[in-house]
C-alpha positions in Angstrom: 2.5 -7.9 21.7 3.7 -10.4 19.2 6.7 -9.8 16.2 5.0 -8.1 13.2 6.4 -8.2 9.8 5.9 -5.6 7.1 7.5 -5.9 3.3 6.6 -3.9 0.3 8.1 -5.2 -2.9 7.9 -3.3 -6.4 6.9 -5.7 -9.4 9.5 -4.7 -12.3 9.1 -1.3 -14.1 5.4 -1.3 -13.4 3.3 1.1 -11.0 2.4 -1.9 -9.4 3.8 -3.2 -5.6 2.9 -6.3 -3.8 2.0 -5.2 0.3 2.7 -8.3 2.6 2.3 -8.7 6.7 2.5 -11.3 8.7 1.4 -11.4 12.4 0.3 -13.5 15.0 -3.0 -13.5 13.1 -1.6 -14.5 9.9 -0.4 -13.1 6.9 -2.0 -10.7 4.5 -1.6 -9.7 1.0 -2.4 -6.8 -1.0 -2.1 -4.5 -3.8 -1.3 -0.9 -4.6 -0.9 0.9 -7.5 0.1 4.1 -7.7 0.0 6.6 -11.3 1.3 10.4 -11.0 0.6 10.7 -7.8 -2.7 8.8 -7.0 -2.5 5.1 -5.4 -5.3 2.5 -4.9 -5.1 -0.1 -2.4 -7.0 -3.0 -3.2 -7.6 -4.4 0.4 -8.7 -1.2 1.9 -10.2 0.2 -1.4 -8.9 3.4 0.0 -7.9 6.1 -2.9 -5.1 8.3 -1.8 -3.8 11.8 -3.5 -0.3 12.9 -3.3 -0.5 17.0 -2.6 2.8 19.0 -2.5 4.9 20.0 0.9 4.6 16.6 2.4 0.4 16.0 2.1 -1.8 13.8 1.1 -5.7 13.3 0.7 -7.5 10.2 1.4 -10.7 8.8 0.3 -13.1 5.8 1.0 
């Protein structure tokens, strides 16, 4: 198992981070964006719902 690195950085007062990993494998880049309470990630096109105590839903 290699070193992994994981950084999340927020782009200024927007809704808006930048997602970066790097691995072994290379480095990857991606976007979320995230608006009272719902995010989008734009390399897993997954939507995600913030839901009170803790939860969240997530959809394809």
């Amino acid at each position: 198992m290699g070193l992994n690195y994981r950084g999340r950085r927020k782009l200024g007062p927007l809704p808006i981070w930048r997602n970066v990993s790097r691995s072994e494998r290379g480095k990857t880049v991606s976007w979320t964006v995230k608006l009272f309470g719902v995010s989008w990630n734009s390399r897993t096109k997954k939507k995600t719902v913030d839901l009170p105590g803790g939860y969240s839903y997530t959809s394809d």
